[in-house]
Backbone bond lengths (Angstrom), bond angles and torsions (degrees), N, CA, C in turn:
res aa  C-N    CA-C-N  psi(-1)  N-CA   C-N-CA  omega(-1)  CA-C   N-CA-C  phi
1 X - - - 1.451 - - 1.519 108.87 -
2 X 1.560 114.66 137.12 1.622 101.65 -165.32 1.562 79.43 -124.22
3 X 1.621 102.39 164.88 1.606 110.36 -165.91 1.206 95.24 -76.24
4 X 1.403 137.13 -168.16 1.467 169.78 151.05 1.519 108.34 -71.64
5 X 1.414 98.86 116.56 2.021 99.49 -179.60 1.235 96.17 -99.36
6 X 1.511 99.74 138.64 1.538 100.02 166.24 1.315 108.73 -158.16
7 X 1.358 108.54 112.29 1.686 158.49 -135.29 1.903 87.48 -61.18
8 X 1.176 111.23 158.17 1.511 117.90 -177.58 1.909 83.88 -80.95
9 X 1.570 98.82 161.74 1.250 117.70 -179.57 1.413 119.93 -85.64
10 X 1.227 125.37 93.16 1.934 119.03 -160.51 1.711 108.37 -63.58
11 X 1.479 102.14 122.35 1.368 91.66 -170.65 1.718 90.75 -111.17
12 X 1.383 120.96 21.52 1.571 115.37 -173.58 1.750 114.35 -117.74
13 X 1.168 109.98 170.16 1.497 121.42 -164.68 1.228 102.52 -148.52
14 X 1.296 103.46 169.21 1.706 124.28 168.50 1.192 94.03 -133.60
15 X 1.404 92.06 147.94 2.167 110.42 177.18 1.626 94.68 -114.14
16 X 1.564 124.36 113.51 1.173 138.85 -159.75 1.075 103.53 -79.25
17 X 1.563 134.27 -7.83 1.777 104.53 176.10 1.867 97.75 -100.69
18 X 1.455 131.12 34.51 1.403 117.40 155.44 1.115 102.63 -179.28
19 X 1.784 117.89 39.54 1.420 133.48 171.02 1.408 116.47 22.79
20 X 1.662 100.32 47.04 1.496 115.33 177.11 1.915 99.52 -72.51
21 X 1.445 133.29 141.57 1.717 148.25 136.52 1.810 100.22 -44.85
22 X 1.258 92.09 133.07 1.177 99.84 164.90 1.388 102.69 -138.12
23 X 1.271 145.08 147.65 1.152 147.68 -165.48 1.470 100.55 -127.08
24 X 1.344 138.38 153.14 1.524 149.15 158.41 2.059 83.42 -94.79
25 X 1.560 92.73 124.90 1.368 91.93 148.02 1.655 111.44 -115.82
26 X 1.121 105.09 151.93 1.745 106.61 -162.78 1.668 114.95 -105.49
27 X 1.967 101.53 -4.76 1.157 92.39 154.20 1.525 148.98 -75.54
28 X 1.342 102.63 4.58 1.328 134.53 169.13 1.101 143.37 -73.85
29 X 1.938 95.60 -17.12 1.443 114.08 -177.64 1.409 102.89 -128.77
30 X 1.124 121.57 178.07 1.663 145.95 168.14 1.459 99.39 -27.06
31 X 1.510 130.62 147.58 1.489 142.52 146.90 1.523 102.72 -34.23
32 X 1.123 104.30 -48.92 1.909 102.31 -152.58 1.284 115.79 -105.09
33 X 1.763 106.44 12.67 1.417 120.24 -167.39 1.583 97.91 -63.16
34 X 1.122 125.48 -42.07 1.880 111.96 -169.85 1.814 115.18 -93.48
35 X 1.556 101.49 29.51 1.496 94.12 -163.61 1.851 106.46 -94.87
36 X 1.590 99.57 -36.56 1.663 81.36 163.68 1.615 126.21 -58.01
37 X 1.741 100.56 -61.91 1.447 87.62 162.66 2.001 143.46 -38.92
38 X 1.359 98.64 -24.19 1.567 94.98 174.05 1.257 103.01 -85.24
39 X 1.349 125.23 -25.47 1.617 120.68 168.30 1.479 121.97 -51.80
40 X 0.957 117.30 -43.05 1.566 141.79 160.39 1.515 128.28 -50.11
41 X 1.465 93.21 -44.74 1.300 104.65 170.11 1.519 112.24 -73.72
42 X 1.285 121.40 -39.04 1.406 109.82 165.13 1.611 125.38 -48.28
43 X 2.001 90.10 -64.39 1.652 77.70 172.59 1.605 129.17 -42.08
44 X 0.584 154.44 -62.85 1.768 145.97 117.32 1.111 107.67 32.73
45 X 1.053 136.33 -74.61 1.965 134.25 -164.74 1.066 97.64 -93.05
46 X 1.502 135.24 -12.24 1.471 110.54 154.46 1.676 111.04 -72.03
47 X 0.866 104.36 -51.44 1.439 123.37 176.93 1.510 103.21 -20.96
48 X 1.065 104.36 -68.94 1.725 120.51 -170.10 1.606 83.19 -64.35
49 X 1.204 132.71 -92.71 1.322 141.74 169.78 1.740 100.38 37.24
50 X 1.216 95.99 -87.24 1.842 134.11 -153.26 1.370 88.69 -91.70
51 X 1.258 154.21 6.88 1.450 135.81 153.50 1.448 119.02 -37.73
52 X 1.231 128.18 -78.04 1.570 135.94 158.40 1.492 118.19 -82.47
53 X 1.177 107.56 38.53 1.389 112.95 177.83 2.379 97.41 -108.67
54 X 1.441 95.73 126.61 1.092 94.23 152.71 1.729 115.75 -111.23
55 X 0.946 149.87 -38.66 1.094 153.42 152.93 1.358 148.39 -125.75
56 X 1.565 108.44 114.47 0.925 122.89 168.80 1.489 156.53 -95.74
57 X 1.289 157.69 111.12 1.101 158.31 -73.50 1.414 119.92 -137.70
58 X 1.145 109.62 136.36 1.946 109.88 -165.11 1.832 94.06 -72.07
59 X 1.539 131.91 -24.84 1.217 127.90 -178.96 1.776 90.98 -75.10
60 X 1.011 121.89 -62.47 1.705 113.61 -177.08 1.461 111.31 -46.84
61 X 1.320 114.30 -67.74 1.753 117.65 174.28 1.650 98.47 -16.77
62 X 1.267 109.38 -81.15 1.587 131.81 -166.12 1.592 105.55 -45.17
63 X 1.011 119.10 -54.78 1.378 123.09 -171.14 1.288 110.61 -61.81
64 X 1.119 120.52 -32.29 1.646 134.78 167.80 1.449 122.13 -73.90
65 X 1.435 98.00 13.92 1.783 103.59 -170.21 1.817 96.38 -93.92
66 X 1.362 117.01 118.15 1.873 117.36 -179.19 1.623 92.78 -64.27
67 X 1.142 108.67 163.53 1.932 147.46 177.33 1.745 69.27 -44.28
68 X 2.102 102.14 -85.49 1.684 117.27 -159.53 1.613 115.80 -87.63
69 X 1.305 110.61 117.53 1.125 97.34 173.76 1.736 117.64 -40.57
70 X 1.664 109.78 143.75 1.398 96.12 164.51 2.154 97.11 -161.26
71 X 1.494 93.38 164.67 1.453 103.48 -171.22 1.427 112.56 -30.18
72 X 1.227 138.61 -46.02 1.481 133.06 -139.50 1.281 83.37 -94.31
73 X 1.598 151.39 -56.85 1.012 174.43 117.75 1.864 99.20 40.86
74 X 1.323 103.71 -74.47 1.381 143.69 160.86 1.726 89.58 -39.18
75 X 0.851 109.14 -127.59 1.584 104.25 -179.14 1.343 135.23 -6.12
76 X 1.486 118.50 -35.13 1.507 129.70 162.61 1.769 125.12 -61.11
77 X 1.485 88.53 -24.73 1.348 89.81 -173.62 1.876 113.73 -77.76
78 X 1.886 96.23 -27.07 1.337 111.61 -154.85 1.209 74.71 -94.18
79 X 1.519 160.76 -30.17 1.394 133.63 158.07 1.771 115.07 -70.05
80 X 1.140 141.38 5.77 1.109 107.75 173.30 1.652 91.99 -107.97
81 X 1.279 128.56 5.92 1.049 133.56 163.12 1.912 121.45 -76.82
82 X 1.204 95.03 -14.76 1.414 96.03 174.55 1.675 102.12 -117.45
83 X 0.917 116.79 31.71 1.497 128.30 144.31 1.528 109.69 -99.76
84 X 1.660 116.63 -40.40 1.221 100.24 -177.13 2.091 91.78 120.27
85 X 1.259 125.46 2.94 1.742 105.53 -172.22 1.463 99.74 -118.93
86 X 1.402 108.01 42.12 1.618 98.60 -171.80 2.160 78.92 -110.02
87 X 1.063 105.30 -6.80 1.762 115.53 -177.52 1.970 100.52 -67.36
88 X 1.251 114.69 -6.56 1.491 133.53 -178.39 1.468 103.71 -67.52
89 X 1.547 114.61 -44.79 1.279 112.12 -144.32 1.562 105.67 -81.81
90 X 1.112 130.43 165.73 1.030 129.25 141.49 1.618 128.65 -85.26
91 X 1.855 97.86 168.21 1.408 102.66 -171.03 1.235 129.12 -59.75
92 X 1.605 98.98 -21.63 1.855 106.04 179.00 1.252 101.46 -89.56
93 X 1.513 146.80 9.95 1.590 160.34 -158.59 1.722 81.82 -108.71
94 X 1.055 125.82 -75.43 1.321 134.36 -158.01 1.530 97.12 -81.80
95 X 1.052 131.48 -41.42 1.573 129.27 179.52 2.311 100.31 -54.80
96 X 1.153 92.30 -31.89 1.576 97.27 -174.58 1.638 105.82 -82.20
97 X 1.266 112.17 -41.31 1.519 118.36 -177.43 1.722 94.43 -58.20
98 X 1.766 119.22 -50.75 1.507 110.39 -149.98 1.712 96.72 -67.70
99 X 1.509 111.11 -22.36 1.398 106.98 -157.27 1.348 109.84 -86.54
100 X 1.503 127.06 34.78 1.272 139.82 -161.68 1.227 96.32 -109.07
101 X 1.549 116.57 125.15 1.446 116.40 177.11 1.904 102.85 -62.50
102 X 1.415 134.09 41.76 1.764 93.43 -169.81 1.959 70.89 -141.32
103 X 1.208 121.69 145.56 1.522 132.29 169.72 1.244 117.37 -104.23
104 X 1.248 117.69 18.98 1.676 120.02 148.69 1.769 114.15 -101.35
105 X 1.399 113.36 4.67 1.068 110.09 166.95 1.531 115.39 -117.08
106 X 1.505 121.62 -13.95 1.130 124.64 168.37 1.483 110.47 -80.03
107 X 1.952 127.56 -33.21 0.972 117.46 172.03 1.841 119.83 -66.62
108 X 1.503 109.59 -34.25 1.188 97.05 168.54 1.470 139.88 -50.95
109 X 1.805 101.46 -56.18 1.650 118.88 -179.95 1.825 91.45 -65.24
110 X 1.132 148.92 -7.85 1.709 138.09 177.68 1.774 98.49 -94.09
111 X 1.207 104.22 -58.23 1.674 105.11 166.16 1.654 119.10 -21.96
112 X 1.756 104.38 -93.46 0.995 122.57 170.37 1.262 134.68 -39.78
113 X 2.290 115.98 -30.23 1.301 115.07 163.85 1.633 113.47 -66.52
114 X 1.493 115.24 -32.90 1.507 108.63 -162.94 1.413 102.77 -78.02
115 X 1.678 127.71 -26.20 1.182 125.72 160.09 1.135 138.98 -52.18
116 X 1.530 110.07 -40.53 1.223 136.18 -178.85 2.607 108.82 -69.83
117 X 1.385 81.29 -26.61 1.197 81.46 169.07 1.701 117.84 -93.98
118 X 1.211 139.01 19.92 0.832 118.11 -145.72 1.424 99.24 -109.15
């Protein structure tokens, strides 16, 4: 079983009239400034994930669960839930996700279950 990649978050640009780099530096902003976006970014690598995926597995789900909950994490779940394989888990799987002090991971795994039922 190989983990779940999920791609660094591009915080850079080019300005098209002299293909100048521009970088976001993030010490400039808020702690929590990139956390929706890394949420997002998960949904995304699930996304890609589950393209030719027909089934996927409450031992894979699980194995892909980090030590700390964190945003991207959160987001992965609510994309493999909008494929439909978050229907894998069991009740004590999701009873463990809700009991997570962090609400970008409880909103995801609630997202993705009500999707996942649909």
């Amino acid at each position: 079983t190989e983990a779940l990649p999920i791609p660094a978050l591009q915080l850079a640009g080019r300005l098209p009239s002299n293909d100048a780099l521009i970088q976001l530096d993030l010490a400039l902003l808020p702690p929590d400034h990139a956390a929706w976006p890394e949420f997002h970014n998960g949904v995304a690598a699930a996304l890609r994930l589950c393209l030719g995926q027909t089934n996927i597995s409450r031992t894979w789900i699980v194995y892909n669960k980090p030590e700390t909950a964190n945003y991207a994490h959160a987001g992965v779940l609510m994309g493999l839930g909008l494929q439909g394989h978050l229907k894998a888990l069991a009740k004590t799987d999701l009873y463990s996700y809700l009991c997570q002090d962090h609400e970008p991971t409880q909103i995801g795994i609630m997202l993705g279950m009500a999707v996942s039922k649909r």
